[in-house]
Structures are given as C-alpha cells and as structure tokens.
C-alpha positions in Angstrom: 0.0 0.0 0.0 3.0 2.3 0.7 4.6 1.6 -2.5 1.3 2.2 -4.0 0.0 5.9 -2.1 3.9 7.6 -1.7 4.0 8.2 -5.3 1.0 9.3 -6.1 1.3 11.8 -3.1 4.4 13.2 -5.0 3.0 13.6 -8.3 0.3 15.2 -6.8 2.6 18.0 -5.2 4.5 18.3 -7.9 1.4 18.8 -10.8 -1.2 20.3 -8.6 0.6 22.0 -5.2 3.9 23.2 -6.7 2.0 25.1 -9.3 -0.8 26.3 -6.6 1.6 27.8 -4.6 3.6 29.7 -7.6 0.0 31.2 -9.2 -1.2 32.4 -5.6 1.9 34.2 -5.0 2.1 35.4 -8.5 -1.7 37.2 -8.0 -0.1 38.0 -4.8 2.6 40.2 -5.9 0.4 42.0 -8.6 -1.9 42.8 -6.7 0.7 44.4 -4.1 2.4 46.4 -6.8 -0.2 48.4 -7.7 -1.0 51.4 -5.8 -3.9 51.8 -3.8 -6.0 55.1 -3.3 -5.1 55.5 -0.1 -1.8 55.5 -1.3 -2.0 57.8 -3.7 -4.1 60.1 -1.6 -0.6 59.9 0.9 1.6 60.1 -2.3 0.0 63.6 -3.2 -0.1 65.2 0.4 3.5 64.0 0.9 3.9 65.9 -2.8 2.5 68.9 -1.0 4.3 69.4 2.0 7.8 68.6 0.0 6.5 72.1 -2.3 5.9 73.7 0.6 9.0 72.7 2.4 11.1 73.8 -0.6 9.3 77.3 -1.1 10.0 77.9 3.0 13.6 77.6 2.5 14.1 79.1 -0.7 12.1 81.7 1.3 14.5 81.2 4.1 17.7 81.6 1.6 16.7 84.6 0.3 16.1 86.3 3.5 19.9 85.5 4.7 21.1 86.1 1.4 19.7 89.9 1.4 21.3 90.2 5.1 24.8 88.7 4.4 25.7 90.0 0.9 28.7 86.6 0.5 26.3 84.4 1.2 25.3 81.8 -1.5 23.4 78.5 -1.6 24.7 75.5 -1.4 22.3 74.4 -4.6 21.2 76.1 -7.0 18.0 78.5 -7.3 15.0 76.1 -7.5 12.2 75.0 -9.5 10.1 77.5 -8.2 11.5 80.5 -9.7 11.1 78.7 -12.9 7.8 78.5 -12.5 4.6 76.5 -11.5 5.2 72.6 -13.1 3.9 72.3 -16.4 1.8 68.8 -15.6 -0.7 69.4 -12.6 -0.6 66.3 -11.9 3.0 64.4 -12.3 2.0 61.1 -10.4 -0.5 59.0 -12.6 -1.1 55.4 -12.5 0.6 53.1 -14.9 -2.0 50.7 -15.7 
C-alpha cells in the first residue's frame, strides 16, 4: 500500500501543489504592486508638504542672502523660480 500511495502523493505535489503555490503568490505580488487610493491620496499630500518645504527655504535663503551679501546656496535657485510645473498632476497610475 506504501509503495502504492507515496507516489502518487508526490506527483500530486509536484502537478497540482507546486504550481498552486507559484500562481497564488504570482496574483499576490500583482496585486501588491499596484498602488492603492489611499496611497495615492498619501503620495499627493507628501507631494504637497515637500512644495511647501522647498518654497519655506528658498524663502529662508533669500532672506539670509539679502542680510549677508557673501552668502550663497549651497544648490542652485529652485524649481520654483522657474515656474509652477507644467503637468498638474505628475503622479499617474501606470495601468
């Protein structure tokens, strides 16, 4: 009876568990690489406060710059004074 069931116990993993496993984690991982809404939602608020970060010290920069006359940034002038981004809204979904 051994001989008989320990084979067919193996072909069974291999033909119908082996592959089980590889398709559920496959749906798995596609379906965690998309982004959700909340995530998005995050994505664009973290988008904000960076702006507004960058404005307050270019802000910042300026104000030391017109108080010490040798003083210069360590980067260059940003974005900002080029202008507003041409795309209103640079983080789309792929798919």
């Amino acid at each position: 009876m051994e001989e008989f069931l320990l084979p067919v116990i193996i072909v069974g993993m291999l033909f119908i568990g082996l592959p089980w496993i590889v398709l559920h984690h496959l749906t798995k991982w596609r379906t965690a690489s998309s982004l959700t809404r909340d995530d998005e939602m995050m994505l664009d608020a973290l988008h904000d406060t960076a702006r507004r970060l960058e404005e307050r010290l270019v802000t910042v920069e300026r104000i030391i710059a017109a108080d010490h006359p040798d003083f210069t940034p360590r980067r260059g002038l940003s974005s900002l004074e080029a202008g507003p981004d041409l795309d209103p809204n640079p983080y789309r979904r792929s798919n």
